[in-house]
C-alpha positions in Angstrom: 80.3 -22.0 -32.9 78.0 -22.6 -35.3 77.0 -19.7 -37.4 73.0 -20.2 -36.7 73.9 -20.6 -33.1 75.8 -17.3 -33.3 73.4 -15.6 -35.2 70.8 -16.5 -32.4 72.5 -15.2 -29.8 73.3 -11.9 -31.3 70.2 -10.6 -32.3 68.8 -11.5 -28.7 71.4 -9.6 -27.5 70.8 -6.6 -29.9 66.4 -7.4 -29.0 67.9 -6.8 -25.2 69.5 -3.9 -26.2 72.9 -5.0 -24.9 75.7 -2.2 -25.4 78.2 -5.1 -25.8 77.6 -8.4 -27.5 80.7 -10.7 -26.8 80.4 -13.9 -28.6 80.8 -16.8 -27.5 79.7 -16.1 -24.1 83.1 -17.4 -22.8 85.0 -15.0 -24.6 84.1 -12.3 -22.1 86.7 -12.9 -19.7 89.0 -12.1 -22.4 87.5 -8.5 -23.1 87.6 -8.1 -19.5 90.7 -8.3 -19.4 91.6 -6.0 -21.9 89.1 -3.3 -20.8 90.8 -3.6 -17.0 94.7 -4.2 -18.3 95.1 -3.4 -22.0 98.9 -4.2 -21.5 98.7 -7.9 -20.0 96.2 -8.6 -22.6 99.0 -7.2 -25.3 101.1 -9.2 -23.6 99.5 -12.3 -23.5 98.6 -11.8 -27.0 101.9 -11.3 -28.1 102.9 -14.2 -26.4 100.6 -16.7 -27.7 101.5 -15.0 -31.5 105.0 -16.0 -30.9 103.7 -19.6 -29.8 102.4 -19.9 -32.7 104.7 -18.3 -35.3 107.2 -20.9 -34.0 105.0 -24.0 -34.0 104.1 -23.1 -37.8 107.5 -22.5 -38.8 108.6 -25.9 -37.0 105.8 -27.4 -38.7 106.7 -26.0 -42.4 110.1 -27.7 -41.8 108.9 -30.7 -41.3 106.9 -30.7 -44.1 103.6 -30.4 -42.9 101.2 -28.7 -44.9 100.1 -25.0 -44.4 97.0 -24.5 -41.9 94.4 -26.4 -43.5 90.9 -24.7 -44.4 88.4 -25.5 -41.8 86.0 -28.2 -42.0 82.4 -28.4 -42.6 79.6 -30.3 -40.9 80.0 -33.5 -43.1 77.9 -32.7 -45.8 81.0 -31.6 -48.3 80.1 -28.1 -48.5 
C-alpha cells in the first residue's frame, strides 16, 4: 500500500472516530481472527514463520541472496 494511500485512510478513520483502524482494509479478517481465537491465530502464525524460516534457509544454500530491500516506485529513491 502506498504510504499516501495509507495515510488517507487513517486519518479518515481517526476524523470518524473509529476505535480500531485496521489497515489495509483486508487485513481485518486477520484481527478477527485473533480477537475470536487468539490460539489458531498463534498457530497459524507460527506456521507460516516456520514456512518461511525453511524457504530462507533453503534459499541461503543455494546461494541466493538475503531478502532484498524493497523497491521503490521507479524513480530511484
Amino acid at each position: 500500500m502506498a504510504p499516501e494511500l495509507f495515510a488517507r485512510l487513517a486519518v479518515d478513520a481517526v476524523l470518524r472516530n473509529r476505535a480500531v483502524i485496521v489497515l489495509p482494509r483486508w487485513w481485518n479478517a486477520l484481527w478477527y481472527l485473533e480477537r475470536l481465537s487468539p490460539r489458531l491465530s498463534l498457530r497459524l502464525w507460527g506456521g507460516m514463520h516456520r514456512r518461511l524460516h525453511v524457504e530462507l534457509a533453503q534459499a541461503s544454500l543455494r546461494g541466493a541472496p538475503p531478502l532484498a530491500a524493497p523497491t521503490t516506485s521507479g524513480n530511484g529513491v
